[in-house]
C-alpha positions, 0 to 999 in steps of 0.5 A: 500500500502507498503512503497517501493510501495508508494515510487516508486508509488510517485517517477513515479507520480513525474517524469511522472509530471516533464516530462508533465511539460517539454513537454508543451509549455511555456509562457514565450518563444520569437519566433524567427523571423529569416529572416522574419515573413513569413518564420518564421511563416511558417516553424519554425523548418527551421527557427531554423535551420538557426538561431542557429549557433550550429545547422546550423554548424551540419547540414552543415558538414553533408556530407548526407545533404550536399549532398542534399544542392548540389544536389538542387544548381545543380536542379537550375542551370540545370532547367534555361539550360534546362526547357525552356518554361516548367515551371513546370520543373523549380517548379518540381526540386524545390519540395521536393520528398516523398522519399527526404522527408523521407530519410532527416527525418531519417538522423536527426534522426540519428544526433539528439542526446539528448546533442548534437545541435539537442538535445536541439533544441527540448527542448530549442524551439520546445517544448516550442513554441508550434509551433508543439504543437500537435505532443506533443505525439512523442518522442523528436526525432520524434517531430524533424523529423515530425517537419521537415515533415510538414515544407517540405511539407509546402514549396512544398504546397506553390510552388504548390499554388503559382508557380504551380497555383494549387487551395488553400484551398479557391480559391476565395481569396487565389489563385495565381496572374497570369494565368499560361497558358500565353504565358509570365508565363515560362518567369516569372517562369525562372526569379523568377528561376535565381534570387534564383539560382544567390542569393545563399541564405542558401547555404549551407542547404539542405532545403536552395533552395527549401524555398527561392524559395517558399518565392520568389513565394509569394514575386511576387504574393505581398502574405505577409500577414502573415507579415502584421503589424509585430513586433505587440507588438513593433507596432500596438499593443504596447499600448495593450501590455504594458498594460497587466503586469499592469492588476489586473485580478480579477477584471475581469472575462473575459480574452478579448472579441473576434470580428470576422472580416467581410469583404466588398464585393467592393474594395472601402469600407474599412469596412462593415457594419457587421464589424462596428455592432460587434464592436459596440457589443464588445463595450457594453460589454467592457464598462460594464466591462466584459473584459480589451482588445478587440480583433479584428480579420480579415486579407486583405481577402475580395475582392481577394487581397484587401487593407483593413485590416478587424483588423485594419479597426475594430480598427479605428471605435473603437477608432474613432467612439466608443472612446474605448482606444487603450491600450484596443484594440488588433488587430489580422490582420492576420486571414482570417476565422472564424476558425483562427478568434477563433485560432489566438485570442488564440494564441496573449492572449498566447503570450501576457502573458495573463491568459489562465484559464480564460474564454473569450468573443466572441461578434458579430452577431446572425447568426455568433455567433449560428454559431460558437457554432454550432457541424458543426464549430467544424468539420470544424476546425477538417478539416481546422486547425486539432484542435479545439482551444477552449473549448465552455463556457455558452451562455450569449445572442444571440450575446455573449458567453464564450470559453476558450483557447486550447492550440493546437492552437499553432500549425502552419498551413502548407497549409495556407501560408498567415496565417500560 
């Protein structure tokens, strides 16, 4: 190869890498939790668009988008005029159209520019949340208008679920609380309707009406699972977490051991018996040394709506019955399958600043575990969460084996509200 080749061929390899190197989610980057975790952990971009000053005057002054903030104001005031007894009037104004959605995606585009408010939005928090992590192959101005895509489409999916009474991804434990053919539900939905028009919250934002109005649904359904426990590092997890920076990690080979929750099937019992047997598994293999955390993972699933959290239940029987530390226990009390189980234990090593070369554990039972290392849970999270957020290791024993992190499993989840 000649010089002036080899020049440019290293100039191309430098940039191509710098490029990659600023396209990836960071470690270091603090989500922002905005006016609430829900609403954060739900629709990130919309959640910057009202949190950063410059972006939130950009979008303000936009006359387009203005426009679409007043016409949604309006939707509100007329739907309590004139819907009456129709509730799917009231929920229909609220939703965003095909088309609404795709003439707002263009006119950020138009404002986005690479130095301007928008601009470095994308760079500055998009990019390194990972929050939008597998549209890392659009360009920086598609990443913001697919960003906003999803969160619309997100917000309509919640109204549809939680308004509209359509059926979740899993009916039996996520559906709506009230029977939308009572005689009483128009009444409900008026109400809910006025409270968000006399609220006036983000008035000024094109999207402001609409995601209030989603967040309010799941506000009456008492759906705030997302926000269970939360700040986690300040709380629950605070001794955990406190503890990472301390960790000299060679001297463990495994970054934390994984415990997929298992919920009881009665109202009364706060936690199986499968619950208590995967943990008594993980405790084996953090008392041999395998790995510095326990990660414990199950939200309030099992029964529909029940009080126990599966996480925290898991956490007290180590503690209490196993005498495991709490600095070495982190609780995940969000996920609510199998699938997030795996991807949210990504997702809390990430943001605890954990190593994600490392391989990790995952202890529980024979069935679950020859479950979860079967190619059929690989589809499924294909078609539930869009990614697979691990990579299999060696199989160890009939109830551990090693996974390593992915990354995608940073990427927010639009149809599932109670854990995005």
């Amino acid at each position: 190869m000649t010089k002036p080749l080899t020049f440019f061929f290293l100039l191309f390899a430098t940039i191509s890498g710098f490029a990659q190197t600023i396209r990836a989610p960071t470690q270091d980057y603090h989500l922002l939790t905005g006016n609430s975790f829900v609403q954060s952990k739900n629709w990130y971009l919309l959640t910057l668009f009202e949190s950063l000053p410059e972006v939130k005057a950009l979008l303000e002054k936009d006359n387009e988008l203005g426009g679409v903030a007043a016409a949604r104001y309006k939707n509100l005031e007329t739907s309590v005029k004139e819907c009456k007894s129709d509730f799917q009037c009231y929920t229909g104004k609220m939703k965003f159209s095909a088309e609404e959605i795709n003439a707002i995606g263009a006119r950020l585009e138009a404002l986005y520019s690479e130095n301007n408010a928008l601009g470095k939005l994308v760079k500055q928090h998009l990019i390194p949340s990972g929050t939008y992590i597998l549209f890392k192959d659009a360009s920086e101005k598609e990443l913001l208008r697919k960003a906003w895509e999803q969160d619309a489409k997100g917000i309509n999916h919640t109204i549809e679920v939680y308004a509209e009474g359509k059926k979740p991804n899993y009916p039996a434990i996520d559906s709506i609380e009230f029977k939308t053919t009572a005689k009483s539900y128009p009444a409900l939905v008026y109400d809910v309707t006025d409270i968000v028009r006399q609220e006036k919250k983000s008035m000024g934002m094109f999207f402001g009406p609409s995601m209030h109005y989603a967040l309010q649904f799941l506000e009456v359904n008492e759906r705030h699972e997302a926000a269970d426990y939360e700040p986690m590092a300040s709380t629950v997890n605070k001794a955990a977490f406190e503890r990472v920076k301390k960790i000299d990690w060679n001297k463990f080979k495994y970054t934390l051991i994984l415990v997929p929750g298992a919920g009881p099937d009665t109202y009364d019992r706060a936690l199986s018996e499968g619950g208590m047997l995967r943990c008594r598994v993980a405790a084996l293999r953090y008392f041999e040394g395998a790995a510095p955390y326990i990660l414990v993972s199950g939200g309030r699933v099992h029964p529909f709506k029940t009080k126990y959290s599966e996480a925290f239940e898991m956490k007290k029987f180590l503690m209490e019955t196993l005498h495991v530390p709490e600095n070495a226990i982190i609780m995940d009390p969000h996920a609510r399958h199998t699938t997030t189980n795996m991807r949210n234990g990504v997702r809390l090593l990430y943001r605890y600043g954990m190593p994600v070369e490392k391989p990790c554990l995952v202890s529980t039972m024979r069935s679950q575990s020859y479950y979860i290392t079967n190619d059929a849970f690989v589809a499924r999270c294909m078609k539930e969460i869009n990614h697979v957020p691990y990579k299999l290791g060696k199989r160890l024993s009939e109830t551990d084996f090693e996974f390593y992190p992915v990354l995608d499993a940073l990427h927010i989840d639009a149809d599932e509200p109670l854990d995005p």
